[in-house]
C-alpha positions as CSV (number, residue, x, y, z in Angstrom):
1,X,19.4,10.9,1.4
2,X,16.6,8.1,-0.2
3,X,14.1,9.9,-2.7
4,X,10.7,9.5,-0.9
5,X,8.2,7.9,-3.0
6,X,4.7,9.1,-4.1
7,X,2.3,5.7,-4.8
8,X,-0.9,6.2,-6.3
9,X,-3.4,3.2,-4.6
10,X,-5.6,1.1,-6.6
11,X,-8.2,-0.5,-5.0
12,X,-9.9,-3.1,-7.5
13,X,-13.5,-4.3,-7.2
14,X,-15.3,-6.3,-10.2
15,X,-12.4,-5.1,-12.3
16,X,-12.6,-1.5,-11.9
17,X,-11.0,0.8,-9.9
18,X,-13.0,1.9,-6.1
19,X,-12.5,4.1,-3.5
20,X,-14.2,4.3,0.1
21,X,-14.2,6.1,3.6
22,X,-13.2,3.7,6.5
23,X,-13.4,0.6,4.2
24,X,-16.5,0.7,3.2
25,X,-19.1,3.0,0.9
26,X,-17.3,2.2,-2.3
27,X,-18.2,4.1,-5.4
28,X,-16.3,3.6,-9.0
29,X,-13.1,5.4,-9.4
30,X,-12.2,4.3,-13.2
31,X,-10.9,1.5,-15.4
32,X,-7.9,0.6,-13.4
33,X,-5.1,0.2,-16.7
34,X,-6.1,3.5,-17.9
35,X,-5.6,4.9,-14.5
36,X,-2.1,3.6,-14.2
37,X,-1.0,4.9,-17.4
38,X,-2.1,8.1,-16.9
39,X,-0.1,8.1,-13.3
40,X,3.4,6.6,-15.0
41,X,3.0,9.1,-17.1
42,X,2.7,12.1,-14.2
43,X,5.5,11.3,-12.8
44,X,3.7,8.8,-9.9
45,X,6.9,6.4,-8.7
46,X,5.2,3.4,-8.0
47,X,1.4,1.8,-8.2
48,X,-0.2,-0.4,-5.6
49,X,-3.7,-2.8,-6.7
50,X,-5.2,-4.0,-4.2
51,X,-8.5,-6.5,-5.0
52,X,-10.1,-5.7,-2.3
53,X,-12.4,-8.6,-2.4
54,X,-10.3,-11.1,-3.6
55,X,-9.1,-12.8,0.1
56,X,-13.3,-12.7,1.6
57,X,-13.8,-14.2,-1.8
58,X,-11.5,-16.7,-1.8
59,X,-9.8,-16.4,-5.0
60,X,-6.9,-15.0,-6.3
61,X,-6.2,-11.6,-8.2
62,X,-7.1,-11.1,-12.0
63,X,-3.6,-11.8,-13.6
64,X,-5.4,-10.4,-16.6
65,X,-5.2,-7.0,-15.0
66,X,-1.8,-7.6,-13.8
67,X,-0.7,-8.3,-17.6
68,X,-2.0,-5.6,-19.0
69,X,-1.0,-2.9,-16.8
70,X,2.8,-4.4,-17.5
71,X,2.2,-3.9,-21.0
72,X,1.0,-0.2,-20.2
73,X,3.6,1.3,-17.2
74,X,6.9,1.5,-17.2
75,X,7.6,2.3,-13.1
76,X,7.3,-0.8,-10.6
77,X,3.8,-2.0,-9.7
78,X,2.8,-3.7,-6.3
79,X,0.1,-6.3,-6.6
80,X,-1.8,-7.6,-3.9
81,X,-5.2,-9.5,-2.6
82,X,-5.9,-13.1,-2.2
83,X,-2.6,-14.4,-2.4
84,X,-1.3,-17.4,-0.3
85,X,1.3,-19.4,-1.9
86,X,4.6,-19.5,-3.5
87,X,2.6,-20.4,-6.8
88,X,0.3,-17.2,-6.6
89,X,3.6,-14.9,-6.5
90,X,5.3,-17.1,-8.8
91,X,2.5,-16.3,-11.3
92,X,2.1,-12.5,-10.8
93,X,5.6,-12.0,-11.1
94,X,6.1,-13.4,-14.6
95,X,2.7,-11.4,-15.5
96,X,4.6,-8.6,-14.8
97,X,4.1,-7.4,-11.5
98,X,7.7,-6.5,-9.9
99,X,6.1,-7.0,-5.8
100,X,4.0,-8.6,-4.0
101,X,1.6,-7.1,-0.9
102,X,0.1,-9.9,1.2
103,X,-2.1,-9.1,4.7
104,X,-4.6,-12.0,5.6
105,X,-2.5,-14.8,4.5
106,X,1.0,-13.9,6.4
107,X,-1.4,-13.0,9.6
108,X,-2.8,-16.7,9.4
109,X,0.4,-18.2,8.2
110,X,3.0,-16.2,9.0
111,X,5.8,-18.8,7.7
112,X,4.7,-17.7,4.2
113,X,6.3,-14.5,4.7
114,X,9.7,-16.7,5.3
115,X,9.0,-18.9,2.5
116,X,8.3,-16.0,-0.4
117,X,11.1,-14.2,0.8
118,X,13.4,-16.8,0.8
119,X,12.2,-18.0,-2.9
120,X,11.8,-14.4,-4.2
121,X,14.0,-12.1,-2.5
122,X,12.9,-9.6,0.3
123,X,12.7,-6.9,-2.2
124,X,9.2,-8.6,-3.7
125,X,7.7,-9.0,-0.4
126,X,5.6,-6.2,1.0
127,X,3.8,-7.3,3.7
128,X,0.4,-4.8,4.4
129,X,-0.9,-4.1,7.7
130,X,-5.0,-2.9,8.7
131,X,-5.0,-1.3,12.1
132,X,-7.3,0.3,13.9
133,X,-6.7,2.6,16.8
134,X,-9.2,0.9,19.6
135,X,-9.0,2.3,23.1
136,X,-5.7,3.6,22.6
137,X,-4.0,0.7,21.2
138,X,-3.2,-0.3,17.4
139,X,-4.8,-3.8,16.7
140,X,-4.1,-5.3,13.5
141,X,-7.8,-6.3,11.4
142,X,-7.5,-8.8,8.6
143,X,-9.5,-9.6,5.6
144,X,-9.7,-5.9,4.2
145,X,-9.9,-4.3,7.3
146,X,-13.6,-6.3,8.2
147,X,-11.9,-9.1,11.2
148,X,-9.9,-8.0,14.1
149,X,-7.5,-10.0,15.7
150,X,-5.5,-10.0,18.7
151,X,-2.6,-8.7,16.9
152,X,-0.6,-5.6,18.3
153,X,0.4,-3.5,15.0
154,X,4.0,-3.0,16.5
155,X,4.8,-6.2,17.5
156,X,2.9,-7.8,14.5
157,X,5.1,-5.2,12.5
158,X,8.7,-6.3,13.8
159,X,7.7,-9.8,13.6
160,X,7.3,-9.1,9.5
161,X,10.5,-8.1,9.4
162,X,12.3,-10.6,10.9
163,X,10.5,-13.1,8.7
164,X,12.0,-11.2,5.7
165,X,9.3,-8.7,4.5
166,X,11.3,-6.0,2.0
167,X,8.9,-3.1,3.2
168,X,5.3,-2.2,5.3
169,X,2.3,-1.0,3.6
170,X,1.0,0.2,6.9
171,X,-3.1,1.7,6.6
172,X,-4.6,3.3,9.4
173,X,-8.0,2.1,9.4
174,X,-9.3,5.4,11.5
175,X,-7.5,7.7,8.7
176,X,-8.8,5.4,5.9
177,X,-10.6,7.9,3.4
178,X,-11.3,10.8,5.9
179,X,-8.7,12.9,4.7
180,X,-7.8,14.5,7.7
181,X,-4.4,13.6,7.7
182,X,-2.3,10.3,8.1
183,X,-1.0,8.4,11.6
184,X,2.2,9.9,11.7
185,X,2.4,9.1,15.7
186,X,2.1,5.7,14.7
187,X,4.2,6.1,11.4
188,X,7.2,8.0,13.4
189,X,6.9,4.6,16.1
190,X,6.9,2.2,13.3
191,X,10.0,4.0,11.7
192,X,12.0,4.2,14.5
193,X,11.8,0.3,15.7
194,X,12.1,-1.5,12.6
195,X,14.8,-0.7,9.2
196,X,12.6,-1.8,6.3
197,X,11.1,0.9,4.6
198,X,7.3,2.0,6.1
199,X,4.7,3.0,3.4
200,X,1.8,5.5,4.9
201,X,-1.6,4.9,3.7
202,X,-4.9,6.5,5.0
203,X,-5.7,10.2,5.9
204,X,-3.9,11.6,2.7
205,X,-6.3,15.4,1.6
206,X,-4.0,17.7,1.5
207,X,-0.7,18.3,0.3
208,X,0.6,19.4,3.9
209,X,-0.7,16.1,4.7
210,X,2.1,14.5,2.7
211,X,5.0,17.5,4.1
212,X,4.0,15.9,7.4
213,X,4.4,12.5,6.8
214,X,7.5,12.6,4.9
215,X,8.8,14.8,8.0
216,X,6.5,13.9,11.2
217,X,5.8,10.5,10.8
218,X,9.2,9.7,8.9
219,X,8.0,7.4,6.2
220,X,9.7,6.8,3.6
221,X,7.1,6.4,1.1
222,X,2.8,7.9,1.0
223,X,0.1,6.0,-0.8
224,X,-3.2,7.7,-1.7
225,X,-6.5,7.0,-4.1
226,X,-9.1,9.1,-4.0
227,X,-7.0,12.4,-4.0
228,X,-5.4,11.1,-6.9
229,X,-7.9,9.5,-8.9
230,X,-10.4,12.6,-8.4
231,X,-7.7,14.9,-9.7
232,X,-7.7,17.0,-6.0
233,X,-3.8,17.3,-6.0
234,X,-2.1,16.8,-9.2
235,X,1.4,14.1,-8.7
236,X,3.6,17.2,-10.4
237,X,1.8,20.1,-7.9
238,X,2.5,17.5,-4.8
239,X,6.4,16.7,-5.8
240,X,7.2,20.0,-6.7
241,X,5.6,21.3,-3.3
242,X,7.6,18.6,-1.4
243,X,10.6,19.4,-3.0
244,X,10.5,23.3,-1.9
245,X,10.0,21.7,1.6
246,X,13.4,20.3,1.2
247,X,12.2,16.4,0.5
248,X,14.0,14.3,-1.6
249,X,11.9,13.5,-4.7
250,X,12.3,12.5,-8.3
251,X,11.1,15.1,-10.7
């Protein structure tokens, strides 16, 4: 059975680290590098940055950063925001990042999602997906969460895996921040049409919230901020609850 994974998310703004409800009302969470070696060194599996601003910006994420969290962890680290080219993955992977999220860029182009995993293996490309639950149906938003499209997130979802994405990063927008929980309907729908690993983001409060979406919503990994950076459930309390639920984690 995989070991499910526990991802601390950090959202970058400015350089530091923010956290909001629905996408928006950001307040300061922390220096992100310190942040990230504290949660290597609790036992978090992986880290996800996300510069939030970086694609409505129009510029590309603070390789800075990237370098010096390299320097600082010592589990793998997603980087993500702003990045549309061959060139921009190129230079995030030899700053030390070991994957790649895109959102905005494979929705507009979608034949970059073929191209990067083609160049850098499948494994490097996570492809992230906004949606929003809107009259009953999932539509994909781009451009950190602010633009819908006419995108259906399941179909948008299986065409990401045929063009060679490694894994989903999939954020309910309606869970974003509230935590009340994460989209496990959705989750358990995404799980059971596609056979790249699905990441649940949005809704995480409580640690039954994770029980259920390891178990409900079958995901194979669960990304959260604010409970994390605010020090509301502790990596070690969460993995060693998870683990008397009969989930396989690494301790």
């Amino acid at each position: 059975m995989l070991t499910k994974r526990i991802i601390p998310c950090l959202d970058i703004k400015n350089g530091r680290t923010v956290k909001g409800v629905n996408f928006v009302n950001l307040i300061d969470a922390g220096d992100p590098v310190a942040l990230a070696k504290q949660y290597a060194e609790k036992g978090a599996d992986e880290l996800v940055f996300l510069d939030i601003s970086a694609t409505l910006e129009g510029r590309n994420t603070t390789l800075e950063m990237v370098l010096s969290v390299a320097e600082q962890v010592n589990i793998p680290f997603t980087v993500g925001g702003g990045i549309s080219s061959i060139d921009d993955v190129d230079r995030l992977l030899k700053a030390g990042a070991d994957k790649v999220s895109i959102n905005s860029s494979a929705i507009k182009r979608p034949e970059l999602i073929n191209e990067l995993a083609n160049k850098f293996g499948n494994q490097c490309i996570t492809v992230a997906i906004d949606a929003k639950q809107i009259e009953g149906e999932w539509i994909v938003h781009l451009a950190g969460g602010s633009i819908p499209t006419t995108l259906n997130l399941f179909d948008w979802a299986k065409e990401v895996e045929s063009r060679g994405a490694g894994e989903i990063l999939f954020t309910s927008m309606n869970n974003d921040g509230t935590k009340a929980g994460f989209a496990n309907d959705a989750l358990a729908k995404l799980s059971k049409e596609l056979n790249i690993p699905i990441i649940a983001s949005g809704g995480a409060g409580t640690i039954q919230h994770f029980i259920d979406t390891f178990e409900i919503g079958k995901a194979d990994a669960a990304l959260a901020a604010s409970v994390f950076h605010f020090g509301e459930i502790p990596i070690s309390d969460l993995k060693e609850a998870l683990k008397n639920n009969n989930i396989n984690v690494r301790l």
